[in-house]
C-alpha positions in Angstrom: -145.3 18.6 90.4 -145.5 19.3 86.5 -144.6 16.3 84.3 -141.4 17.9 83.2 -140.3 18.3 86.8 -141.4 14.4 87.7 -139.5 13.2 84.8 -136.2 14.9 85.7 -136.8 14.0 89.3 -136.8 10.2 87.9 -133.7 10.9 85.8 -131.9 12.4 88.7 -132.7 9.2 91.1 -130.3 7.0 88.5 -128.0 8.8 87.2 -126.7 10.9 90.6 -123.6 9.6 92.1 -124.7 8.1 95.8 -122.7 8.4 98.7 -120.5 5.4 98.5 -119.5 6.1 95.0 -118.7 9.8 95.9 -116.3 8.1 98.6 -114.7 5.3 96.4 -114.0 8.8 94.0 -112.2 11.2 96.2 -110.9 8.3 98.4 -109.0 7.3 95.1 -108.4 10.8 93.5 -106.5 11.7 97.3 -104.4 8.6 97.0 -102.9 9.2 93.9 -102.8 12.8 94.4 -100.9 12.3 97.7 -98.6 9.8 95.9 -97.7 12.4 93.3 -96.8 14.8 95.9 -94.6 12.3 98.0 -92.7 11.5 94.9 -92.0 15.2 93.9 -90.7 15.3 97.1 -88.5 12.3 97.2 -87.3 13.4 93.6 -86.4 16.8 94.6 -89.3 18.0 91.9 -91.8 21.4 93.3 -94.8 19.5 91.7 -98.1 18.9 93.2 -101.5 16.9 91.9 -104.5 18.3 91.2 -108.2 16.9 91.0 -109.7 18.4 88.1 -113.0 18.1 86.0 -116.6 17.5 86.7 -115.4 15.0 89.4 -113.4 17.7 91.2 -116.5 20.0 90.6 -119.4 17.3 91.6 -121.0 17.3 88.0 -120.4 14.1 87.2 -122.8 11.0 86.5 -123.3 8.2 88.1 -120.8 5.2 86.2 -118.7 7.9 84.9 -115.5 6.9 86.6 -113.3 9.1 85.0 -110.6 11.1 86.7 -108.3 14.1 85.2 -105.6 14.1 87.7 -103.1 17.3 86.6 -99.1 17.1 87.6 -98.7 20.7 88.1 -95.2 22.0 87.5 -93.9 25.4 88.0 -94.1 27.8 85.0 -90.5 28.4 85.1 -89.8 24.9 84.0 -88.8 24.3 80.6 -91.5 22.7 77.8 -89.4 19.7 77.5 -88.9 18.9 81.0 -92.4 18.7 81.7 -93.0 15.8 79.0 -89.9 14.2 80.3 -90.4 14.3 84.1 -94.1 14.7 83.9 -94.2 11.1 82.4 -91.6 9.9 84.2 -93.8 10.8 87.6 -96.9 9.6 86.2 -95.9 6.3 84.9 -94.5 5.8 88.2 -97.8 6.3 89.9 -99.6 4.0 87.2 -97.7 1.0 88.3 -100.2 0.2 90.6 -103.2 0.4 88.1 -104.3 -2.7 86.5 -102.8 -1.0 83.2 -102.5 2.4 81.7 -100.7 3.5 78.5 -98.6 6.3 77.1 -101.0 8.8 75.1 -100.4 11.9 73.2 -102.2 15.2 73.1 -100.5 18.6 73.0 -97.8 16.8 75.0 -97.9 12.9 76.7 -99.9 11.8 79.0 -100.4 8.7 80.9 -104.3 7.4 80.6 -104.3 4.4 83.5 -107.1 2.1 85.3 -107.2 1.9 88.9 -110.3 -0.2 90.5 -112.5 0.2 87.8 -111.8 4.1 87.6 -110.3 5.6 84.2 -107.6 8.0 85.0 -106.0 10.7 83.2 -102.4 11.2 84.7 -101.5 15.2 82.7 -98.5 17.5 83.2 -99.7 21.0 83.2 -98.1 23.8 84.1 -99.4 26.1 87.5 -99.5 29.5 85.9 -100.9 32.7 87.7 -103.5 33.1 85.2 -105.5 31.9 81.7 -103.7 34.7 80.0 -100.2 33.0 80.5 -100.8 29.3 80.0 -98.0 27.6 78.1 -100.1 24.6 76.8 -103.9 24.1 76.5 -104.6 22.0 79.4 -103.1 24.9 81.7 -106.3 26.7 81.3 -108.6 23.7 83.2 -107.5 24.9 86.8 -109.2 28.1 86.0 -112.1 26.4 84.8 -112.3 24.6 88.3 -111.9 27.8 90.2 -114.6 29.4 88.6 -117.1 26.5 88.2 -116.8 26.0 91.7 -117.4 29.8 93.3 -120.8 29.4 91.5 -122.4 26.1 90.8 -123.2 25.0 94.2 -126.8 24.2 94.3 -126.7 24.0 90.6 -125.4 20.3 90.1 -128.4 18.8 89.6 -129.2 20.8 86.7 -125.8 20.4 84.7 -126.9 16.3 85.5 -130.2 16.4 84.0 -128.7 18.8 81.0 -125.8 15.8 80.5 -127.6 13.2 80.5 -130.4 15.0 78.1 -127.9 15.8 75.7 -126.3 12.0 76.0 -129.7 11.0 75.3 -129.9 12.4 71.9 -126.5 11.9 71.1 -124.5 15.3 71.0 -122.8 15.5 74.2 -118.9 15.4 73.8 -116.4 18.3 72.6 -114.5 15.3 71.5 -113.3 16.0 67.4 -115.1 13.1 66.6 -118.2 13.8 68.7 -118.4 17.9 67.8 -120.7 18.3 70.5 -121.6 19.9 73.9 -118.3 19.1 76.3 -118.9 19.0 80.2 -117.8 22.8 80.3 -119.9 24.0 78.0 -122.7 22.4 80.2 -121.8 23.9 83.5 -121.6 27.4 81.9 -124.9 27.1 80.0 -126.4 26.2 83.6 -124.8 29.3 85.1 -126.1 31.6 82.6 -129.5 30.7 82.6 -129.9 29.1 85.9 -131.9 25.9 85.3 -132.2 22.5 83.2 -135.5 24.1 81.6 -135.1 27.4 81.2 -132.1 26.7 79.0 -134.5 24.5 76.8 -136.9 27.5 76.8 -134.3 29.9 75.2 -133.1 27.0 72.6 -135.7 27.4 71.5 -135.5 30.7 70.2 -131.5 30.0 69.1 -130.0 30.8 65.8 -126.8 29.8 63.9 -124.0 32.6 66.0 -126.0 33.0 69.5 -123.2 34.2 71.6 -123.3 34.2 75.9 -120.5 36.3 77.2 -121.2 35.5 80.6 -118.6 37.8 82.1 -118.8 40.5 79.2 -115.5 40.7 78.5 -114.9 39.2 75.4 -112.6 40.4 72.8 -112.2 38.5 69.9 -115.3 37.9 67.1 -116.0 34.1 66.9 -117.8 32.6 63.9 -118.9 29.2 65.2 -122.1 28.1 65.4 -122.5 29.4 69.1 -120.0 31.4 70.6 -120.1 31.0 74.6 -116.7 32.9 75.8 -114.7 31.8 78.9 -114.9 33.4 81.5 -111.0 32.6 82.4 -109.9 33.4 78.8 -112.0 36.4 77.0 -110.2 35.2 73.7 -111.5 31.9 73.5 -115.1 30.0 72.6 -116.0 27.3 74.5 -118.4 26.5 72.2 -115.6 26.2 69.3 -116.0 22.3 68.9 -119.7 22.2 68.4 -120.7 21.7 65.0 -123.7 23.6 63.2 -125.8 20.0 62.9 -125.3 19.3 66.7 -126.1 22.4 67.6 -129.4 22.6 65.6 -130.2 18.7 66.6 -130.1 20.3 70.4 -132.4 23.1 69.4 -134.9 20.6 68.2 -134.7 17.9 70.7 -135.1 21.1 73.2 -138.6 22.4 71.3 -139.9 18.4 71.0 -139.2 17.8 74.7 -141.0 21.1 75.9 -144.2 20.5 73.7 -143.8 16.4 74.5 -142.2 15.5 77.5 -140.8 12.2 77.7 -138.0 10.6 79.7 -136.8 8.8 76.9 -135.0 11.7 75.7 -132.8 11.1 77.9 -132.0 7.6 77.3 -129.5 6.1 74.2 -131.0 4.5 71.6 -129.8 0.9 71.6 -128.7 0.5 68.0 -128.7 -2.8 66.6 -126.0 -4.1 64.1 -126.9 -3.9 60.2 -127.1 -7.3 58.8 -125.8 -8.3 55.4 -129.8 -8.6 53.9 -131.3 -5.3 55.6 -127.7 -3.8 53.7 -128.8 -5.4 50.5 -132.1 -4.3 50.5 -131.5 -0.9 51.4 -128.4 -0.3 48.6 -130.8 -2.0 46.4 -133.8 0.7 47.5 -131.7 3.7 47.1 -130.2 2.7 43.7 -126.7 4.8 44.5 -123.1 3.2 44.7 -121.3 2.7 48.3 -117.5 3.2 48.8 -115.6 2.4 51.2 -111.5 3.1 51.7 -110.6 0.6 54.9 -106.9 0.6 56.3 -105.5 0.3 60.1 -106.3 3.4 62.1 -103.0 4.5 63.1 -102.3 4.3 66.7 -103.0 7.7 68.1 -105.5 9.6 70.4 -108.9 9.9 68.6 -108.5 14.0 68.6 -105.7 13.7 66.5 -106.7 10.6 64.3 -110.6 12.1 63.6 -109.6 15.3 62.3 -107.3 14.1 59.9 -110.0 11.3 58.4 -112.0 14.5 57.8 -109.1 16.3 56.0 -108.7 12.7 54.1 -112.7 12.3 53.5 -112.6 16.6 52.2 -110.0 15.6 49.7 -111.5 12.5 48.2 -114.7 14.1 47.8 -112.5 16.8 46.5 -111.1 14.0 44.1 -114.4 12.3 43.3 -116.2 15.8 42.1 -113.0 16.8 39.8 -113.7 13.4 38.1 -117.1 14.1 38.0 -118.1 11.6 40.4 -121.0 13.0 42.4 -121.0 12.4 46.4 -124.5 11.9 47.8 -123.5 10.9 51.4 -119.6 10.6 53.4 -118.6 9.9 56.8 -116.0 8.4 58.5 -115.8 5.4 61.4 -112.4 4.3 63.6 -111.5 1.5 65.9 -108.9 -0.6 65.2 -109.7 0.0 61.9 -110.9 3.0 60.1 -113.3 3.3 57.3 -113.7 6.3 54.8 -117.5 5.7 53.3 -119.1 7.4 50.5 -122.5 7.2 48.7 -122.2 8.3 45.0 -125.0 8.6 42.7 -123.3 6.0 41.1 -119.6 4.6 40.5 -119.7 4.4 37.2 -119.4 6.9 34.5 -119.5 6.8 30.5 -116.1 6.0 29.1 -116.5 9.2 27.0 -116.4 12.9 28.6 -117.4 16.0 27.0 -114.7 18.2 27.5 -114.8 21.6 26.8 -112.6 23.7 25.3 -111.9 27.8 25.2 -114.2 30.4 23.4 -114.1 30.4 19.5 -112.9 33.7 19.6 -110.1 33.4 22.0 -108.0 32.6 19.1 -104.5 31.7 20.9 -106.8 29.2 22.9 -108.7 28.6 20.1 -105.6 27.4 18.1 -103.8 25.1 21.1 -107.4 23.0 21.5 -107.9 22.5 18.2 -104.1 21.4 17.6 -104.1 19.7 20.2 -106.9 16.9 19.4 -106.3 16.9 15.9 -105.7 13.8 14.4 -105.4 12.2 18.8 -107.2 9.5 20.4 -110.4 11.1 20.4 -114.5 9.6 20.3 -115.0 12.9 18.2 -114.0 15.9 16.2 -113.3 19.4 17.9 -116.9 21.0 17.5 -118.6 23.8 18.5 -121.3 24.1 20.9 -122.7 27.2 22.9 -119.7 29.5 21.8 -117.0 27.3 22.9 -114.5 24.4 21.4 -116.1 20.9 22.3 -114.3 18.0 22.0 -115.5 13.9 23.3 -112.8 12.1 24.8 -111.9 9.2 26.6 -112.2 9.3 30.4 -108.9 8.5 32.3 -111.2 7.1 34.9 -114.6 5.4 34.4 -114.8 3.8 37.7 -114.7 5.8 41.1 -112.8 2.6 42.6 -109.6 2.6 40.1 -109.8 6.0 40.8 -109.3 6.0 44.4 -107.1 2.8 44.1 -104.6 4.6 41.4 -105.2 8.7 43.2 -105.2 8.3 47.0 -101.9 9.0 47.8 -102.3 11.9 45.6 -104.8 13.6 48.3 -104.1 15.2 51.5 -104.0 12.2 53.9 -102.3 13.9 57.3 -99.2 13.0 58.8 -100.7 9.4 60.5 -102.6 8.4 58.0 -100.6 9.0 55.4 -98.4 6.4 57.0 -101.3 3.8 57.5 -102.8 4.1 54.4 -99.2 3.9 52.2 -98.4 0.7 54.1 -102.1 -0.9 52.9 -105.5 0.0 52.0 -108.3 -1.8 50.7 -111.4 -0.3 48.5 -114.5 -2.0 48.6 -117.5 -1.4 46.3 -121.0 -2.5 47.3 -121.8 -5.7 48.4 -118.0 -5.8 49.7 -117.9 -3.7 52.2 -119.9 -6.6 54.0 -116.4 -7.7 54.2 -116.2 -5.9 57.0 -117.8 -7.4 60.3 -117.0 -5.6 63.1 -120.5 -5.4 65.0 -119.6 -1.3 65.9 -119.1 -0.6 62.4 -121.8 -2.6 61.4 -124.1 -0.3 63.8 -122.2 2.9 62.2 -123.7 1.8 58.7 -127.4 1.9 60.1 -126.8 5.0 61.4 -125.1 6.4 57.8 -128.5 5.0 56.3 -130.7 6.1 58.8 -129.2 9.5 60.0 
């Protein structure tokens, strides 16, 4: 037995579902299923429930108790009586959970907790095929069909491969994750048939690999990897993984095979930053933190972390035009969400060179020099490499007024617009320490760190 093969045997023993966790799973998952159809019957609805997923494909790890239960409807049923009825049958089922709540993707869903298990309650519709679903989640069915006519025997492998890419933190097609979803997994085990060999050809990846597993693809993708679908020639499962994550995979991949080690596949336990390890290292690094803190607005994180990158584009956007220069930005949600930035620094001269047209462009020329004649000015229009040069006062000196007096003037997205209108808060520094929220706190180490 080769050291690679002990160490994924060793990973297998504790993260493989065991028999009486299989059991509590489908016992559950036939429950509510058989409680969905009994009330489309009794409601005079043609609906029926669905187990879908890696649970309803056997790809799941151990503790994972997560369950995608679909509310199929016929296709001939109108968009908006899907939502309505579809939520009316699921919150009916999720009385008997310990709680659930209304959520809101493409169209509501009802997210619930039955004995311990986190379950997704989803109207879908049951269309004949990928090429005539009405809403995104219509294509997961398909997914399920052809998962299952060719995985068997291969579960074991799409295990090991989760739990590897867990391990080094890029599993998750979530939009805040931008990483390798369960999917993408199974199909990456299909192709190329084992745990290792798909670290071998990783290995030899660039930016643009594309696996067309069914060759039948039809549109040109220009992600990062492009792995079609085998239901849907159109699309790339691989859309959500970002360029980094990708790349972070292909060296994690080429480490492991040279130095195996099961501790790839284990999370690194991050501790919290602490107020004097922050000092010290804003202190070391000499550069100017920023942070823009409101109330995350209360929606599904694939809605709400898309638009905090829209926000975090534009400010940076905003920062550059007032020649503030960004070193370092990311963004972190709970209950809260932050926008941080690391300038070079946060404050700027109080005079700006600003440049004016060429001498000869004499129209130009003329509405420059008029212009600052005889105005509030540190200097006379001069010239200097060919062009009208004049030194003015900068309308902003400091990169927090700035944000503080521009924000709303950036692209903020529908829910945070909202959020951040109501009230925002920008800390410089040592006052983002105001914040003490132990997850955020562990989200600065890893802004430092990387």
């Amino acid at each position: 037995m080769t050291e690679i093969t002990q160490i994924c045997t060793t990973v297998l023993s504790r993260i493989k579902p065991n028999e009486a966790e299989k059991s509590r799973l489908k016992a559950l998952a036939e429950s509510i299923i058989a409680r969905i159809n009994a009330l489309g019957e009794a409601e005079g609805l043609n609906i029926k429930g669905e187990l879908v997923g890696s649970s309803a494909r056997g790809t799941w790890i151990s503790g994972e108790h997560d369950l995608d239960i679909f509310i199929m409807f016929q296709p001939d049923v109108e968009r908006k009586e899907l939502e309505e009825k579809g939520l009316y049958i699921a919150k009916k089922i999720a009385r008997d959970s310990q709680s659930f709540e209304e959520r809101y993707a493409e169209h509501p869903y009802i997210h619930a907790i039955f004995d311990g298990f986190e379950v997704d309650l989803v109207p879908a519709f049951k269309v004949e095929s990928a090429s005539e679903i009405k809403s995104a989640v219509d294509r997961t069915p398909f997914h399920n069909i052809y998962v299952a006519s060719i995985i068997r025997g291969l579960e074991d492998e799409v295990l090991v491969l989760k739990q590897f890419l867990k391990g080094i933190g890029v599993y998750g097609s979530e939009l805040k994750t931008q990483g390798f979803s369960g999917y993408l997994v199974e199909l990456l085990i299909i192709n190329y048939g084992s745990f290792v060999k798909i670290l071998e050809a990783a290995c030899e990846w660039k930016s643009g690999i594309t696996i067309d597993i069914e060759k039948h693809g039809t549109l040109v993708h220009k992600d990062a990897m492009v792995v079609v679908d085998p239901t849907d020639p159109a699309r790339n499962v691989a859309a959500a993984l970002s360029l980094d994550n990708m790349c972070i995979f292909i060296d994690r991949a080429c480490e492991f095979l040279k130095n195996p080690d099961e501790a790839y596949f284990s999370m690194k336990i991050l501790e919290p930053l602490d107020d004097s390890n922050f000092i010290k290292i804003l202190k070391g690094r000499r550069t100017s933190l920023l942070a823009i803190e409101f109330t995350a607005p209360d929606v599904v994180e694939d809605v709400l972390f898309p638009q905090l990158y829209k926000v975090r584009e534009s400010i940076h956007e905003m920062f550059e035009r007032y020649d503030f220069h960004v070193y370092n930005k990311s963004v972190w949600a709970q209950k809260a969400a932050v926008i941080l930035f690391e300038l070079e620094s946060s404050k700027l001269p109080h005079v700006k060179r600003h440049a004016g047209p060429q001498v000869w462009s004499k129209e130009h020329a003329l509405a420059f020099k008029s212009k600052y004649i005889g105005s509030d000015t540190f200097s006379n229009v001069f010239i200097r490499d060919g062009r009208f040069m004049v030194e003015i006062p900068r309308k902003y000196d400091g990169a927090k007024k700035l944000v503080e007096s521009e924000i709303l003037n950036c692209a903020l997205g529908k829910h945070l617009a909202l959020s951040i209108k109501k009230e925002f808060h920008v800390l410089e520094d040592e006052e983002i320490l105001n914040i003490k929220d132990n997850e955020f706190r562990k989200f600065l180490r890893i802004f430092f760190e990387k």
